[in-house]
C-alpha positions in Angstrom: 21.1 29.1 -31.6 21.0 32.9 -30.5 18.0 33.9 -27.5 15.6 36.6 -27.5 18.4 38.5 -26.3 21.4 37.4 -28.7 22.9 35.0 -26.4 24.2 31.5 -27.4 24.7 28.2 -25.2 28.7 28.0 -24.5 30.0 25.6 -23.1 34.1 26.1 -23.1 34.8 27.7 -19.8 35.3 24.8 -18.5 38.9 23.8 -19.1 40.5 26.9 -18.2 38.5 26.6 -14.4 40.0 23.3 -14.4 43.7 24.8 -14.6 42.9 27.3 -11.9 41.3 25.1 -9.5 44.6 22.5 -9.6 46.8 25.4 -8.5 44.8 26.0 -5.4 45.0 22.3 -4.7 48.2 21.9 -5.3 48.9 25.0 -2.9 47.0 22.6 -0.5 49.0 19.5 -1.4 52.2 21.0 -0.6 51.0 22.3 2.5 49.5 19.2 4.2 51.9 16.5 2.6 54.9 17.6 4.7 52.1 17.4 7.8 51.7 14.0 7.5 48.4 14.0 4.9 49.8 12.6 2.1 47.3 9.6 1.8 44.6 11.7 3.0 45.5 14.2 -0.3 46.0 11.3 -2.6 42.8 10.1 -1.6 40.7 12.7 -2.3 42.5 13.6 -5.5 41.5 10.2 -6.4 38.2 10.4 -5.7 38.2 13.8 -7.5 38.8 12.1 -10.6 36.5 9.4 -10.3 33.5 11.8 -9.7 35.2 13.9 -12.6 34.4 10.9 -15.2 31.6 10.1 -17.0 29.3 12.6 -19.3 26.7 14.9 -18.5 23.0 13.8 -18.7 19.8 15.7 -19.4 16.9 13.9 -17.9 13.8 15.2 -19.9 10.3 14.1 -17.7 7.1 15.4 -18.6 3.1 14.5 -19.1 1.5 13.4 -21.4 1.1 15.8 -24.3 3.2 18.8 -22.7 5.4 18.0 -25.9 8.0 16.6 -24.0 9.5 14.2 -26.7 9.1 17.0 -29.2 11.2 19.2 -27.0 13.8 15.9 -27.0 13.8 16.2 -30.6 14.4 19.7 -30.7 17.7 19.5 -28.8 18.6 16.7 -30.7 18.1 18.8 -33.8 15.9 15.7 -35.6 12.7 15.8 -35.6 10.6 12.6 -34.9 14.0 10.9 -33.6 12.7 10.3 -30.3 8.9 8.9 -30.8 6.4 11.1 -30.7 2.0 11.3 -31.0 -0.9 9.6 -28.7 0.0 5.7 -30.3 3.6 6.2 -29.8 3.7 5.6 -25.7 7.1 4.5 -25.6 8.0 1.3 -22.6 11.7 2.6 -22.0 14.2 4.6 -21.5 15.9 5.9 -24.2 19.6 7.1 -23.9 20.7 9.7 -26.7 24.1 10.0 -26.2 27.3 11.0 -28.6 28.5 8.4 -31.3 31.5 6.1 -30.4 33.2 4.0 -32.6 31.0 0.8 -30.6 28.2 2.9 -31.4 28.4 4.9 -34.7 26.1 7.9 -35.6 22.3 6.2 -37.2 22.3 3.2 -34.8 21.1 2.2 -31.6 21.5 -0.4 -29.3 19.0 -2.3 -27.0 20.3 -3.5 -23.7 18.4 -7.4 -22.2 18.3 -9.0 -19.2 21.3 -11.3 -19.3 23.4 -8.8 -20.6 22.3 -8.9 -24.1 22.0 -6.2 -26.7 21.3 -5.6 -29.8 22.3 -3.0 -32.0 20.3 -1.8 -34.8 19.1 0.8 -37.3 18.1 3.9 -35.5 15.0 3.9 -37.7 14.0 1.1 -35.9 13.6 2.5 -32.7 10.0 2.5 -32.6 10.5 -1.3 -32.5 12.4 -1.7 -29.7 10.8 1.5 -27.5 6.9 2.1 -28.8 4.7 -0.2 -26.5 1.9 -0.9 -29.3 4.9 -2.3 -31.5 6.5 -4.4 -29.1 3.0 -6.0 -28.5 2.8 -7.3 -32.0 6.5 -8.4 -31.9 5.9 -12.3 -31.9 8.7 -12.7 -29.5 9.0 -9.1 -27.8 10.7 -8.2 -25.1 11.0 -4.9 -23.3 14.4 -3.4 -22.9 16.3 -2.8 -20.1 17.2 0.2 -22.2 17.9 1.6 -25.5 20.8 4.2 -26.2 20.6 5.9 -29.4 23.9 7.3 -30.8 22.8 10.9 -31.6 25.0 14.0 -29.9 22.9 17.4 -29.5 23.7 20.2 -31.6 22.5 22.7 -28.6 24.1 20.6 -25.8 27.2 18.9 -27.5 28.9 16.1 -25.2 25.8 15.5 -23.4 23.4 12.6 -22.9 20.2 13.2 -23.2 17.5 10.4 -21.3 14.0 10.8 -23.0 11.4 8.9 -19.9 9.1 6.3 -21.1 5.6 7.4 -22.4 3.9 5.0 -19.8 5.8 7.0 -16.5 4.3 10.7 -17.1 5.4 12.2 -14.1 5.3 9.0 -12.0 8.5 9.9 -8.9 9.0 5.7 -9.6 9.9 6.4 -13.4 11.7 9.3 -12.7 14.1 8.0 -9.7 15.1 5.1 -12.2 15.5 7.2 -15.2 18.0 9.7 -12.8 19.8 6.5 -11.7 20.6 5.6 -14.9 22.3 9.4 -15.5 26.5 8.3 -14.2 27.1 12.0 -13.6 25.9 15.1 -12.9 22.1 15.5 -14.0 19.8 18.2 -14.8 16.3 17.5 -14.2 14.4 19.4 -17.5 10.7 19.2 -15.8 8.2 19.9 -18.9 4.8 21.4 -18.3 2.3 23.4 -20.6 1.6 27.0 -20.5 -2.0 25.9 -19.9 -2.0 26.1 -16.5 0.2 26.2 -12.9 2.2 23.6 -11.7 -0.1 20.7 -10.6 0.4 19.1 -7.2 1.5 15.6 -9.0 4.1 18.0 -10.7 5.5 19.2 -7.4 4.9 16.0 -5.7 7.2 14.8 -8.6 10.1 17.0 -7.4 9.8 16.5 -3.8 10.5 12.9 -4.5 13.1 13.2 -6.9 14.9 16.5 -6.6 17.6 15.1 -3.9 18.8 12.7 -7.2 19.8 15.8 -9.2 22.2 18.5 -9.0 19.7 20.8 -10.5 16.1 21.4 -11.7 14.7 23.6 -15.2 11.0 23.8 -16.0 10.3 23.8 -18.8 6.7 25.8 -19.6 6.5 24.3 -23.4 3.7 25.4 -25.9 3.8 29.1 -25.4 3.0 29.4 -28.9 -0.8 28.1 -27.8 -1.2 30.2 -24.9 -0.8 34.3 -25.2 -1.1 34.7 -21.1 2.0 32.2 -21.2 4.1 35.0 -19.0 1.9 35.0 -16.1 1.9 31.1 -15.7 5.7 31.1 -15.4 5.2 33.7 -13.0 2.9 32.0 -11.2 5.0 29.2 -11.3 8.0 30.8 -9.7 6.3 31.8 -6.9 4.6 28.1 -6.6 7.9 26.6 -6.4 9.5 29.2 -4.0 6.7 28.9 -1.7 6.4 25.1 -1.8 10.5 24.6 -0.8 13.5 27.1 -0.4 15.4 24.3 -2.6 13.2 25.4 -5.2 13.8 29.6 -4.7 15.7 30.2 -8.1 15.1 27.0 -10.1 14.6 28.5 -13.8 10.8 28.5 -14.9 11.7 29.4 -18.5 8.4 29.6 -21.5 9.3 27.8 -24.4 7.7 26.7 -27.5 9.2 23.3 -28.6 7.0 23.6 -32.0 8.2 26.5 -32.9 11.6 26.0 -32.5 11.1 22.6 -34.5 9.5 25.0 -37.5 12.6 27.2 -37.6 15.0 24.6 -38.2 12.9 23.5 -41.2 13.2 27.2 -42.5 15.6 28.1 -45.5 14.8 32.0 -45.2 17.3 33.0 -42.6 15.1 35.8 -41.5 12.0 33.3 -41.1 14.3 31.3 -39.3 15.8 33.4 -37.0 12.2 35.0 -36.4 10.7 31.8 -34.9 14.1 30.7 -32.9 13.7 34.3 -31.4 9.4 33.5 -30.7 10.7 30.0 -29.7 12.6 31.4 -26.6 14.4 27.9 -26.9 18.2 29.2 -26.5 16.8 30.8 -23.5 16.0 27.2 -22.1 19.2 25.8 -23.6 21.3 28.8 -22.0 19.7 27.8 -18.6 20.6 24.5 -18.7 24.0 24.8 -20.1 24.5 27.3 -17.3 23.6 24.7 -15.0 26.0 21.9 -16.7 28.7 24.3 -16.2 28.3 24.8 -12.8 27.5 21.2 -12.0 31.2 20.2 -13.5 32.9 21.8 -10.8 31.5 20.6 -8.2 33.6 17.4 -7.9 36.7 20.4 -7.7 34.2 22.3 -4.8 34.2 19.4 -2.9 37.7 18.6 -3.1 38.5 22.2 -1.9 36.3 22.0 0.7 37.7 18.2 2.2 41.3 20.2 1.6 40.2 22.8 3.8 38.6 20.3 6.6 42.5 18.8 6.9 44.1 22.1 6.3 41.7 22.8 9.7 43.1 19.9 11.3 46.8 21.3 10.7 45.5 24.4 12.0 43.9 22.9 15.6 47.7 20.6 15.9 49.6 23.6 15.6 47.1 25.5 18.3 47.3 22.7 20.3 51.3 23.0 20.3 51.1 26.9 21.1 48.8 25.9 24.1 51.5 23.3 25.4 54.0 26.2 25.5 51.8 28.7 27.0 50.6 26.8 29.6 54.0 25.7 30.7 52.6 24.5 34.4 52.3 20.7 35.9 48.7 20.7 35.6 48.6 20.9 32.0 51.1 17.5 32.0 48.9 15.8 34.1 46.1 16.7 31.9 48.1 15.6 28.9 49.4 12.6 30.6 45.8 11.6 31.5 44.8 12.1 27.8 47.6 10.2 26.3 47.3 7.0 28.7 43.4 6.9 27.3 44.3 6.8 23.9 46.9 4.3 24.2 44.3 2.0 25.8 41.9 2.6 23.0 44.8 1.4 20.9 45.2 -1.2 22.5 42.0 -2.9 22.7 41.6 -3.2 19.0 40.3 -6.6 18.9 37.5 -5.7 21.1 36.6 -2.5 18.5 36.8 -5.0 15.8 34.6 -7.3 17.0 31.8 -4.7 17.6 31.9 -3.4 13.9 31.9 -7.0 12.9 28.9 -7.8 15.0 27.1 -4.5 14.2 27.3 -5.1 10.4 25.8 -8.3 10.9 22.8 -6.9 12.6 22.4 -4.5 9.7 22.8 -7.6 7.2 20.3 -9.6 9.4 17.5 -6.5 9.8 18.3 -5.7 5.9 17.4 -9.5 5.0 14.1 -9.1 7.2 12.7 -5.5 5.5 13.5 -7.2 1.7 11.2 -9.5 2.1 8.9 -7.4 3.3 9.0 -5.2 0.9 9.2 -8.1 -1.9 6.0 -10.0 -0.5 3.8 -6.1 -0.5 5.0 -6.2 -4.0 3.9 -9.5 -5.1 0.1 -8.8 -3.3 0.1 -5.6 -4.8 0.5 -6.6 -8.6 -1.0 -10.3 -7.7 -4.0 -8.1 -6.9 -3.8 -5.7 -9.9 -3.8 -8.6 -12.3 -6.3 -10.9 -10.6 -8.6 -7.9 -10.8 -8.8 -8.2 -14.6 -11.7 -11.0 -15.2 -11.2 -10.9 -18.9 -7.2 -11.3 -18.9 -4.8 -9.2 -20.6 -4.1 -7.6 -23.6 -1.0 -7.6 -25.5 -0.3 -4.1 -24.6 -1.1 -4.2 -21.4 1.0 -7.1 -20.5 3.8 -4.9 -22.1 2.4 -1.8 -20.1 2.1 -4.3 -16.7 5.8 -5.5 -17.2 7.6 -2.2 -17.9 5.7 -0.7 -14.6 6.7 -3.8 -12.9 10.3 -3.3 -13.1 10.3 0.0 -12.4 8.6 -0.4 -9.2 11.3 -3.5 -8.4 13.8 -1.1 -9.3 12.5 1.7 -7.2 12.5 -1.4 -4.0 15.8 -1.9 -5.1 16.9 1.8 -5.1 15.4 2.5 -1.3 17.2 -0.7 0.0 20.4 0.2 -1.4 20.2 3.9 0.1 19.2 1.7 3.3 22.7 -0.1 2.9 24.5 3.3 2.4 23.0 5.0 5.5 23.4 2.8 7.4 27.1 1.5 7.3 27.9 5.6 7.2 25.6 5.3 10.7 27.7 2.6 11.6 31.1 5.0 10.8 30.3 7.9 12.6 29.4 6.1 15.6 32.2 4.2 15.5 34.7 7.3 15.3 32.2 9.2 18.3 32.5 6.7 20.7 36.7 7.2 21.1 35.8 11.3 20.5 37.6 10.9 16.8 35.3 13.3 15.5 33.2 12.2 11.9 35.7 10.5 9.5 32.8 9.3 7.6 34.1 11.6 4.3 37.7 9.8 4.9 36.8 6.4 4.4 33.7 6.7 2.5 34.5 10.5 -0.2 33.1 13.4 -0.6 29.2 11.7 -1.5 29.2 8.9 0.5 29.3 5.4 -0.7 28.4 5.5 -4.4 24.7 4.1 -5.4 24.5 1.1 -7.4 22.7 2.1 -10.6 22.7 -1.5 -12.7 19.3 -2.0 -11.3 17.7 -5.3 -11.9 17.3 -7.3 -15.3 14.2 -8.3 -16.7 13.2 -12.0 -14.9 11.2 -13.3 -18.2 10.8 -13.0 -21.7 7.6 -11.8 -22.6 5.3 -14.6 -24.5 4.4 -13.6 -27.8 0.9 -14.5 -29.3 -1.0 -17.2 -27.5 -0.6 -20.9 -28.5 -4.0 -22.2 -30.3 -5.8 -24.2 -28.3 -7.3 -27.1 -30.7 -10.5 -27.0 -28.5 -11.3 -23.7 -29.9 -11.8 -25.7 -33.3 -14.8 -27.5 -31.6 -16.2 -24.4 -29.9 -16.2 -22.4 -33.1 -17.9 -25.8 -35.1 -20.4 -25.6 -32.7 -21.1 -21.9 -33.0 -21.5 -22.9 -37.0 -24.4 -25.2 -36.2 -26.0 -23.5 -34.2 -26.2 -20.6 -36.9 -26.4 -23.1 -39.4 -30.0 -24.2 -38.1 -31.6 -20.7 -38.8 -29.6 -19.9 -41.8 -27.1 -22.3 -44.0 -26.0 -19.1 -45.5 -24.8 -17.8 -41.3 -22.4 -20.8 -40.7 -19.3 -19.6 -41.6 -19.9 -16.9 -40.0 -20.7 -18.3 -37.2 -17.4 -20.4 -36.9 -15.5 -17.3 -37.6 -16.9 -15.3 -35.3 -16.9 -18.1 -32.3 -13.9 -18.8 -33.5 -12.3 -15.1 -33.0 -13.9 -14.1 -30.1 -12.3 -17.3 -27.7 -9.2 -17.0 -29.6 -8.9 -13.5 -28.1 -10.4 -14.3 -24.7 -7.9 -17.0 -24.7 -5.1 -15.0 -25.9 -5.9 -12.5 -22.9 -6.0 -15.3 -20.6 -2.9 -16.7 -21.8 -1.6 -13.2 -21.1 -2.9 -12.7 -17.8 -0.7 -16.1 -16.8 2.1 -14.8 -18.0 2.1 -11.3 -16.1 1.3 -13.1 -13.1 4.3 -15.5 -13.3 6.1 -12.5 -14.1 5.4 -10.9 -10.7 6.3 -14.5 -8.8 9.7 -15.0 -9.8 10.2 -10.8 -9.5 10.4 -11.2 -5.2 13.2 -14.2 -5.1 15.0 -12.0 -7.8 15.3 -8.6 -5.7 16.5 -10.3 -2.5 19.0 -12.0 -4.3 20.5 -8.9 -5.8 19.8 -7.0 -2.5 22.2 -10.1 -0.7 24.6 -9.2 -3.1 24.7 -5.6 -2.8 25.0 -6.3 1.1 27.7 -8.5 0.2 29.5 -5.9 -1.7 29.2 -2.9 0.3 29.0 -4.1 3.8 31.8 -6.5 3.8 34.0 -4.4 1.5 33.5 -1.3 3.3 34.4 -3.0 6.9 38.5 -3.3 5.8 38.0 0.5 4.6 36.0 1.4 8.3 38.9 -0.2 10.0 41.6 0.9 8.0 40.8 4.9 8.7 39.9 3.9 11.9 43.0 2.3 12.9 45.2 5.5 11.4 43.7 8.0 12.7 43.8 6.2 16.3 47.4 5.7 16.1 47.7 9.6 14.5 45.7 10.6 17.9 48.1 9.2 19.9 51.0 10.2 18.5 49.7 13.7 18.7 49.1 13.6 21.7 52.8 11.8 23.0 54.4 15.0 21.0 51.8 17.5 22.7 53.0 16.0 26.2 56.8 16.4 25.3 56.2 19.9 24.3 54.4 20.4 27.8 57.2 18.5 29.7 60.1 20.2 27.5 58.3 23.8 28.2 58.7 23.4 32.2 62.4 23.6 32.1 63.0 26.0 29.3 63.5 29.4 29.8 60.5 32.4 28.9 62.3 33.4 25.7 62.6 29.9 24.2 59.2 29.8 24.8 58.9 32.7 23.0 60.7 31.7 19.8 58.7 28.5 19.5 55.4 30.2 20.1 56.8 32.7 17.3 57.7 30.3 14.8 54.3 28.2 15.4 51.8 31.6 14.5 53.9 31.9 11.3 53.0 28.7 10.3 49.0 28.8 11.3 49.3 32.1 9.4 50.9 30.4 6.3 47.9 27.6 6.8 45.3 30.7 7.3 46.3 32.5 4.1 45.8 28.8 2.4 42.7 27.8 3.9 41.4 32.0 3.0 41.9 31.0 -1.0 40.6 27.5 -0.7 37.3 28.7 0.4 37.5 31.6 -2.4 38.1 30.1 -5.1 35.3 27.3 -3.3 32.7 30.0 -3.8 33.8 31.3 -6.7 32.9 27.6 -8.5 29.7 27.6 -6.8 28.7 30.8 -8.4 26.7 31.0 -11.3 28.6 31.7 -14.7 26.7 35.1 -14.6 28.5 36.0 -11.2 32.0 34.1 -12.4 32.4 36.7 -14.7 31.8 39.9 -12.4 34.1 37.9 -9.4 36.9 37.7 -12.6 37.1 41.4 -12.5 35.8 43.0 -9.5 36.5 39.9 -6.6 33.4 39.8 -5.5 31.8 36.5 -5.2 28.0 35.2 -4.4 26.2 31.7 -3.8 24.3 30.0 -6.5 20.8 30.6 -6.7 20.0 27.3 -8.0 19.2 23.7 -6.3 22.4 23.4 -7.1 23.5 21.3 -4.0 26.5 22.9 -2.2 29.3 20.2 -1.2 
């Protein structure tokens, strides 16, 4: 769809980038292979493909009634495919995502606890997503999630995450629904063009905007409010004043209702007329900007880990040029000092290996403690909630109780697992500090650090359906009919229907009530048991990976510095023009690793500009920084 200025989302610059980019890191393959980098190369290649995988996502978050599912619907180019409308408050996520041949175009699958799904008619969604419908379901149960097998016609190859009704711009909601996202993620904030960004808005972003690699807000319903430009002004400045991350992020007015009207148009001039009004390939534009820049950034941080080992190459060879130029018998005591430490260190690796061994048990152990912590505040928190409802719970509500339930487990879940991350990368660094081996953390952990665990937690329970009669509401509702019955015969039936009803529900509530609250018992037990497991999987495996870099680049120290002392001790006997022609030979090659290391970084800042500046830097070789919250490896 063209913008107000004829410009159309494109997406195909990627590939060609890709081609480039390999050259330069083959240029620094070939240079740091022969140096003794090999793994060190092959390693983050690999990890360059693995953070290269996966598809783009589009997380869409938004109040209530900014139109944010009829934005969804826009970019999905069918209206009323995601739900829509004040009784349509939706309990999940929902996952629109391009058709595979396990999930073919007009069906949709809904992922359990357990690990079952379902897969369905996509005009069944409403079942599985709207809250009021799951109520009446007589054996509903909320999804985990539901993925919808719909590709966008303005973002093709993207997924697209629509946030449940109930999370408005709740950070808990929001963190989950990023988790879920396997790659790169724009965060589409919507708001109105009624009014400024609210502090929950911002609060929204603070909390979540580290989870992204970039941010677009969305002002929708421009069409409602003519003074629309000065709010996305205003806006800007808002955001720019409340966190330099934010300086840049594109405030863009858009008018999801109009652009839903054009595509219903057959006159092509009616229809381009309200796409143009619509400003909505302005807002896709923006964001496929942002997806284009946020796929090479798994290439800008290879360059950049590339350049980090091209450095080290850099600081041996300086080191050798120092040996030669400080030919003298203090420099080979120094040396020899230096040497005979190392080899020490290397020696005492069972004593190194039983202090990472001991320190990851102290994590494990203060880990166990703050779980269970934060699982009992949990349980008194919602125990609370719930008790605080004298008349029970309503279908709905127990549906609204449960979804909010998990997503505050999952958010518990999510901190402790960052907890894990931080601190065995703690753990790392010190561990490289305390033998003056620099940070290595990168080398045994890649470019982001120990990847999050985004399965989350499955659902504990199934959701009761309608309450189980209680035979003694028979005799409650009789007796309402007699007592009726003695001032009117004609009143008795009325009476026992009426009796009858009103316990039924008050039972049905209670019955509901029960069930929430056994829901939030078994939820604490549940979360420390996938915490232990988590610990289990990245503490333990991560030790053999701590020790394995550690151990290399120990024994790479020392034999550095053994060949550093031969230089030294070969310099005191050679002649002044030997020297010479080492020292020589030694600059070419920093200035071979110089001229490497010059179009690393290049062509680094050339991905991290915007496509806008891309194109300019193609012709003139200029290059600038990204104005976005793009986050710079």
């Amino acid at each position: 769809m063209p913008d107000s200025n004829g410009g159309s989302a494109n997406t195909s610059a990627a590939p060609a980038l890709k081609a480039r980019t390999l050259g330069f890191i083959d240029g620094a393959r070939a240079l740091l292979a022969p140096a003794g980098y090999g793994d060190e190369v092959a390693s983050i290649l690999a990890d360059l493909s693995t953070r290269s995988r996966g598809a783009h996502a589009v997380v869409v978050v938004g109040e209530v009634g900014t139109g944010k599912s009829t934005l969804v619907n826009v970019l999905l180019g069918v209206p009323g495919l995601s739900p829509t409308g004040p009784g349509e408050t939706t309990a999940t996520l929902i996952r629109f995502e391009p058709p595979t041949e396990g999930l073919p175009a007009g069906s949709a699958r809904a992922d359990f606890a357990g690990g079952e799904s379902e897969v369905f008619p996509v005009d069944r969604l409403a079942d599985r997503t709207v809250i009021e419908r799951l109520a009446d379901a007589p054996d509903g149960e909320i999804p985990r999630g539901v993925t919808v097998a719909a590709e966008s016609p303005a973002l093709p190859g993207v997924a697209i995450i629509d946030t449940p009704g109930t999370g408005g711009l709740d950070p808990a909601h929001g963190r989950v629904a990023l988790a879920s996202a396997e790659r790169a993620t724009i965060l589409v904030l919507v708001t109105d063009a009624g009014g400024r960004l609210t502090e929950p808005a911002l609060a929204f972003l603070d909390a979540c905007a580290s989870g992204v690699e970039a941010i677009v807000v969305a002002v929708n319903q421009i069409d409602q409010f003519p003074g629309w430009q000065t709010v996305v002004d205003e806006n800007r400045a808002i955001l720019e004043k409340r966190d330099p991350r934010y300086a840049g992020i594109p405030v863009i007015g858009v008018s999801a209702l109009l652009a839903q009207q054009a595509a219903s148009r057959t006159s092509p001039e009616s229809r381009v007329r309200l796409e143009i009004a619509s400003r909505f390939g302005v807002f896709v534009d923006a964001v496929t900007d942002l997806l284009t820049a946020s796929n090479d950034l798994p290439a800008a941080r290879a360059l950049r880990r590339l350049g980090d080992l091209q450095k080290r190459v850099r600081a041996e060879l300086e080191q050798q040029v120092d040996s030669l130029e400080r030919a003298n018998p203090l420099l080979v005591e120094e040396l020899e000092r230096s040497t005979a430490h190392l080899t020490t260190l290397q020696g005492s690796e069972a004593k190194w290996r039983r202090w990472l061994q001991r320190s990851i048990a102290q994590v494990s152990d203060q880990l166990v403690d703050e779980v269970r912590q934060r699982t009992d505040e949990y349980a008194a928190h919602w125990t609370g909630r719930i008790n605080n409802r004298m008349f029970g719970v309503s279908k709905g509500a127990l549906v609204r109780l449960q979804s909010d339930m998990d997503v505050e487990a999952n958010v518990i879940y999510l901190d402790l697992d960052q907890h894990v991350r931080d601190r065995l990368t703690a753990l790392c660094t010190d561990l490289f500090k305390s033998v003056d081996l620099g940070d290595y953390s990168e080398e045994v952990f890649g470019s982001e650090g120990i990847p999050k665990d985004e399965r989350g937690l499955p659902q504990l329970v199934r959701r009761a359906g309608k309450a189980d009669l209680d035979l003694s509401l028979l005799g409650m509702a009789m007796m309402g009919a007699s007592a009726l019955g003695a001032i009117n015969p004609l009143l008795a039936p009325v009476g026992f229907a009426a009796v009858f009803g009103i316990n039924l529900l008050s039972r049905g509530a209670l019955k509901n009530k029960r069930d929430a609250l056994a829901y939030v018992e078994r939820m604490p037990p549940r979360v420390r048991e996938a915490i232990q497991q988590r610990l289990n999987r990245v503490l333990w495996d991560y030790r053999d990976s701590i020790e394995e870099v550690f151990d290399r680049e120990l024994k790479r120290a020392v034999k550095q510095a053994n060949e550093n002392l031969a230089i030294a001790q070969r310099a005191q006997v050679q002649t002044k023009e030997q020297r010479d022609t080492e020292v020589l030979e030694l600059r070419k090659r920093i200035e071979i690793v110089d001229r490497e290391l010059s179009r690393g970084a290049a062509e680094r800042e050339r991905l991290m500009a915007t496509p806008a500046v891309r194109e300019q830097t193609a012709v003139t070789g200029a290059s600038n920084s990204s104005n976005s919250i793009t986050q710079h490896p």
